[in-house]
N, C-alpha and C positions, 0 to 999 in steps of 0.2 A: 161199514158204519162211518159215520163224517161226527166230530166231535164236533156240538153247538155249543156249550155253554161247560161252564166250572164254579165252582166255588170251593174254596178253603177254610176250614175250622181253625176256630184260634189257635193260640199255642197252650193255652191251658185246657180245650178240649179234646179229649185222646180218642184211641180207636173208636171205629162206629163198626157197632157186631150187628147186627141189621136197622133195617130203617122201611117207615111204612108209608105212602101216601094217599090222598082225596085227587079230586080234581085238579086242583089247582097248587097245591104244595107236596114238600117231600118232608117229613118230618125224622133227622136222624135224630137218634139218644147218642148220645156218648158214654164212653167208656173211661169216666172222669170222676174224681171227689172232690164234691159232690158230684152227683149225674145231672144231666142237662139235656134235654130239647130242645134242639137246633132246626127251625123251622125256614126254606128255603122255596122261592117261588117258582114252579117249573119253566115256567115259560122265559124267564130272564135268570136263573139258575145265580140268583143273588140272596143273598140272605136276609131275613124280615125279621127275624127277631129269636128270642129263644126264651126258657122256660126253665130256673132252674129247680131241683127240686128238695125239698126240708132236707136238713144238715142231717139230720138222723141216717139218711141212706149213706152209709159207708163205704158202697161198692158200686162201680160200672152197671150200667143196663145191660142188659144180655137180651130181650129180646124185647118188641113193642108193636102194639096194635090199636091201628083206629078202629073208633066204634063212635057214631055220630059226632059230638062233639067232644069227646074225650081223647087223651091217646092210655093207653095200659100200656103200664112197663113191668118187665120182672127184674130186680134187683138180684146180682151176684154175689148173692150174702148167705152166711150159716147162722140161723136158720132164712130162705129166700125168702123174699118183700116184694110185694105188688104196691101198686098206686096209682091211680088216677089221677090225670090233669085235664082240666077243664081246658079247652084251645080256643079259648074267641081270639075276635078278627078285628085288630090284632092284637098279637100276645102283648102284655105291659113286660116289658122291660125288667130287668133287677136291678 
C-alpha cells in the first residue's frame, strides 16, 4: 500500500471508534463532548467541514451509519442515544 493523502482532527476531537462513507466523503464521529461529524473529502483527504451534535449527548459516538442523506449515530451513554443528522452539501459550519 502507498499512502496518498491524510488528515488530522483537531485537538479537541478525540478517538474515532468507526467511521462510515458515500462516494465521495468519509464521515468520522468522534469520540468527543459534545460528539461531532467530521466530514472529509476522499479524493483530496482534506477536511470540508463537521456537524456537531445538541449538547444533550454527553458521550462519544461508538458507532455510525449512512442511510441516504443522513448519518445515524449511537451514543455511549446509560441509557444509549441515537440520532440523526441531516448531511447536505455542505454541512453549515458551528
Amino acid at each position: 500500500m502507498t499512502r496518498v493523502g491524510a488528515t488530522t482532527l483537531r485537538g479537541n476531537e478525540h478517538s474515532i471508534i468507526s467511521m462510515e462513507s458515500d462516494l465521495t466523503h468519509i464521515y468520522a464521529p468522534t469520540y468527543s463532548t459534545p460528539p461531532r461529524i467530521v466530514r472529509v473529502h476522499k479524493d483530496t483527504m482534506t477536511r470540508e467541514d463537521d456537524k456537531v451534535l445538541d449538547a444533550t449527548f454527553t458521550a462519544g459516538i461508538s458507532a455510525v451509519v449512512h442511510v441516504g442523506e443522513h448519518i445515524i449515530v449511537g451514543v455511549d451513554s446509560a441509557p444509549a442515544s441515537f440520532a440523526a443528522a441531516a448531511m447536505p452539501t455542505p454541512l453549515p459550519m458551528p
